[in-house]
C-alpha positions in Angstrom: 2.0 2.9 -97.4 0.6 6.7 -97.5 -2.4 6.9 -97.9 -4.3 4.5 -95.3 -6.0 7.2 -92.9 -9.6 6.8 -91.9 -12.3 9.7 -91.2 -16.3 9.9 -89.7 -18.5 11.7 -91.2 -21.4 12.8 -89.1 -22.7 11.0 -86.2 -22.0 7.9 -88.6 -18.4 6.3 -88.0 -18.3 4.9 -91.3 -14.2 4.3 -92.6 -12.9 5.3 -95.7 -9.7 5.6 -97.0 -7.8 8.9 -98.0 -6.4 8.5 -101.0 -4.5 12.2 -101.4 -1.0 10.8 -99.8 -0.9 8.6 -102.5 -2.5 10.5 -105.0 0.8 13.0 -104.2 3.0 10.1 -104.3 2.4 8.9 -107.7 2.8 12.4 -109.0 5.9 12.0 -107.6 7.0 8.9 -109.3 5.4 10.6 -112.4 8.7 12.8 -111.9 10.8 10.2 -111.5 9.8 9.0 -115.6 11.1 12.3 -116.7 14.2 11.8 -114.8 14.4 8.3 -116.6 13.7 9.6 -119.7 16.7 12.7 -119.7 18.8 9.9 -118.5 17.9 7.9 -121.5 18.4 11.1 -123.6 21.8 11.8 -122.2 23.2 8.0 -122.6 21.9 7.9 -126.1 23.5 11.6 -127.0 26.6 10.3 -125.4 26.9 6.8 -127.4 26.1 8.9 -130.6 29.6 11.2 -129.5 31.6 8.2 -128.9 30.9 6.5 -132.6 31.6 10.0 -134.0 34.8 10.5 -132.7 35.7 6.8 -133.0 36.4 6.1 -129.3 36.9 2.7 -128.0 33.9 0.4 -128.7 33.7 -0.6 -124.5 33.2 3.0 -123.9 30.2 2.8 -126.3 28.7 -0.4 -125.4 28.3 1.0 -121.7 26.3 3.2 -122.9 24.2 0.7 -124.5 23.8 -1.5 -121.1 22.8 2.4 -119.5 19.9 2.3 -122.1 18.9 -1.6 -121.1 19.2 -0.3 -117.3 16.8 2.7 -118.1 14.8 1.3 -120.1 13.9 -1.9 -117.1 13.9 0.9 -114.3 10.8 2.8 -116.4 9.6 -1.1 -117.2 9.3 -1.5 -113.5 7.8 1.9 -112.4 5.3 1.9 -115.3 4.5 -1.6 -113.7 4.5 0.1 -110.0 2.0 3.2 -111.2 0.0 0.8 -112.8 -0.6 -1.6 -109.8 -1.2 1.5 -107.4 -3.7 3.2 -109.6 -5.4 -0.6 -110.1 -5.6 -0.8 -106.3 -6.9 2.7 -105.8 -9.6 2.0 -108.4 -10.5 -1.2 -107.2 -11.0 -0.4 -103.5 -13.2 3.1 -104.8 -15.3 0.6 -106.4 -15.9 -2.0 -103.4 -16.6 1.1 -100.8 -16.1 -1.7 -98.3 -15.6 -0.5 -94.6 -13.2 -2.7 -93.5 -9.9 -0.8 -94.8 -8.1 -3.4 -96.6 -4.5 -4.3 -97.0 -3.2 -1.6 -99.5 0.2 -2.5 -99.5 -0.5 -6.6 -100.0 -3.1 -5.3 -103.4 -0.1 -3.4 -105.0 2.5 -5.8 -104.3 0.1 -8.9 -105.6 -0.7 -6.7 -108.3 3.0 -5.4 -109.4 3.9 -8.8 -108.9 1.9 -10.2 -111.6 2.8 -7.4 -114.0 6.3 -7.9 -113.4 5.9 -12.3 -114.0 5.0 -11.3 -117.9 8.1 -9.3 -118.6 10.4 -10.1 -121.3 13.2 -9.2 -123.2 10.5 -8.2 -126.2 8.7 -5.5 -123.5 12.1 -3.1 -124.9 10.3 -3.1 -128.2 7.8 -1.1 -126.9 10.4 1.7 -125.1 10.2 4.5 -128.0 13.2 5.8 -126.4 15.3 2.9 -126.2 14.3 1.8 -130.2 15.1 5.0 -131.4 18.5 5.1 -129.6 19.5 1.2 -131.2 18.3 2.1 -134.4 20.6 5.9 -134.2 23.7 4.0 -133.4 23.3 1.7 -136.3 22.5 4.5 -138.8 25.9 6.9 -137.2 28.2 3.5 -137.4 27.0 2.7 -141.0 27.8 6.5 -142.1 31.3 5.8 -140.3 31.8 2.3 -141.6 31.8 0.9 -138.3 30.1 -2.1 -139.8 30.1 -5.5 -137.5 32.7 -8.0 -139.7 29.7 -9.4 -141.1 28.5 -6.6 -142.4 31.9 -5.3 -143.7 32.4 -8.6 -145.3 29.2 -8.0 -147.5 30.6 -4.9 -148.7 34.1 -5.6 -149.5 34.7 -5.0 -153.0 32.0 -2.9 -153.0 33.5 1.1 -155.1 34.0 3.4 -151.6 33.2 6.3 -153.9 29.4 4.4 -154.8 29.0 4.2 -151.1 29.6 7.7 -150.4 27.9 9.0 -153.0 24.8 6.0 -151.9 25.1 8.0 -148.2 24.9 11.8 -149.7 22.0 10.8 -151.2 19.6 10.3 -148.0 21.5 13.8 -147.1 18.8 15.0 -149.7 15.3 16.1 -148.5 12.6 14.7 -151.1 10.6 17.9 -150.6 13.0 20.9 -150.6 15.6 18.2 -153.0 18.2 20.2 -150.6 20.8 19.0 -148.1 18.7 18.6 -144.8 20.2 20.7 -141.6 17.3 19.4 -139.4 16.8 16.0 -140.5 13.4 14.3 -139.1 12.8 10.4 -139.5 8.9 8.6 -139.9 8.3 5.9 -137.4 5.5 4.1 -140.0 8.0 4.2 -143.3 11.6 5.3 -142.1 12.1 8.1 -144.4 13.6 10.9 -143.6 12.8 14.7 -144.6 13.7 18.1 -143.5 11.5 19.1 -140.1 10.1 22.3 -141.3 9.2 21.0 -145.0 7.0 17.8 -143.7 5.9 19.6 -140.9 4.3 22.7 -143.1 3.5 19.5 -145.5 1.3 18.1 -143.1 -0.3 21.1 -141.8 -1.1 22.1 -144.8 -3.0 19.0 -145.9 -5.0 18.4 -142.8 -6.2 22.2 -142.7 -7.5 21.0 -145.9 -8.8 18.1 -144.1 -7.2 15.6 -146.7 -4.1 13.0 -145.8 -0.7 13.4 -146.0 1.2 11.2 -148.1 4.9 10.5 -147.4 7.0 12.5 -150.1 9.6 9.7 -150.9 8.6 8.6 -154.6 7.4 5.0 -153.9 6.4 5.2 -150.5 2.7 3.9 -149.9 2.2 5.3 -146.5 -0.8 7.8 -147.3 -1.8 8.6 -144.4 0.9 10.6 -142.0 0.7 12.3 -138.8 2.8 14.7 -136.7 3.4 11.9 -134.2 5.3 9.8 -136.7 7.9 12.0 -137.4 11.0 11.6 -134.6 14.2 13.5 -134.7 17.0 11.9 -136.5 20.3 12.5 -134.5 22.2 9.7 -135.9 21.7 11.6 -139.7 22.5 14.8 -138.6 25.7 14.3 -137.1 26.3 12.1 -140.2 25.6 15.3 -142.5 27.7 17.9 -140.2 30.5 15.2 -140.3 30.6 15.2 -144.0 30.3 18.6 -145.0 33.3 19.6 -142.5 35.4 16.7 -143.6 33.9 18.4 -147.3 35.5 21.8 -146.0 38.6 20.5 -144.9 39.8 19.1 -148.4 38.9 21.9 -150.1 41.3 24.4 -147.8 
């Protein structure tokens, strides 16, 4: 383990413990999260082409086990940074001078971090949400439907549904096609990014709240963090206006 030099100061010989090897260490790992999180980006991007062109649904749901694999490597390295930072904190605190087993703390403490996980802790992965709930918006606007779900809609007029989808095409601020569609976290509508964005502004320069846009709607208070890129929805809208080009040519 880095980290576990000791030093005099004066004529006194009492130990402590240098903490900068580990200190560079966890910035290190700190990397590490980013790399995670473009590898999340990349499988999610890459699951979103394969619904869009309709490629076979293994290919896809590979994707989908990279996401589960991503998402319990940065489960397990938040749990790692966590039990190095608790050590380091704890053993500033006792200022004891007999250097204590650094390497036993962490592992006692990542161990007990890692007995409470649970399927439920991928709730909590912003990344790996947003990429489940993309891939269920891109296969509805496909009709790629589970046979449960195309079961409830058999029947149903295709030209309703189509004309159903176009409608969430529609921004409820600019009432025009969206080219840069951005979804709320709190209330899952979706508006075009510059509209909300100068919406919002605009209001909290005034120092008042933001209301969602979407008639209805009773979130009232909105914030630039709620609002995530909607990737799923965008690809849906490019699809349709080139398959819209095609039949008029």
């Amino acid at each position: 383990m880095p980290g576990r030099s000791t030093s005099s100061s004066g004529s006194g010989s009492t130990g402590f413990i240098s903490f900068s090897g580990v200190e560079s260490a966890l910035s290190s790992l700190k990397n590490f999260q980013s790399c995670i999180s473009s590898g999340m980006d990349t499988a999610s991007s890459v699951a979103l082409d394969l619904v869009e062109t309709q490629t076979e649904v293994s290919s896809e749901y590979s994707m989908d086990k990279a996401m589960v694999e991503f998402a319990m490597m940065d489960r397990e390295l938040n749990h790692y940074l966590k039990a190095v930072q608790s050590t380091i904190n704890h053993v500033k605190e006792e200022r004891s001078e007999k250097i204590p087993d650094l390497k036993l703390l962490v592992e006692k403490k990542f161990l007990a971090l890692q007995n409470k996980n649970s399927d439920a802790d991928f709730q909590n992965n912003e990344k790996f949400v947003q990429f489940k709930q993309q891939l269920k918006e891109l296969k509805k606007q496909y009709g790629l439907q589970s046979e449960r779900e195309a079961d409830s809609t058999e029947g149903v007029d295709e030209d309703m549904i189509v004309t159903q989808s176009q409608t969430n095409f529609i921004c409820p601020i600019t009432q025009l096609e969206m080219k840069k569609p951005v979804k709320n976290k709190v209330c899952g509508h979706t508006y075009e990014e510059e509209a909300i964005v100068r919406m919002i502004e605009s209001k909290h320069k005034r120092k008042k709240k933001a209301c969602c846009p979407k008639i209805g709607c009773s979130h009232t208070d909105m914030r630039m963090s709620d609002l995530i890129q909607d990737e799923a929805l965008r690809r849906a809208i490019e699809s349709h206006n080139k398959k819209r080009r095609r039949q008029s040519n």
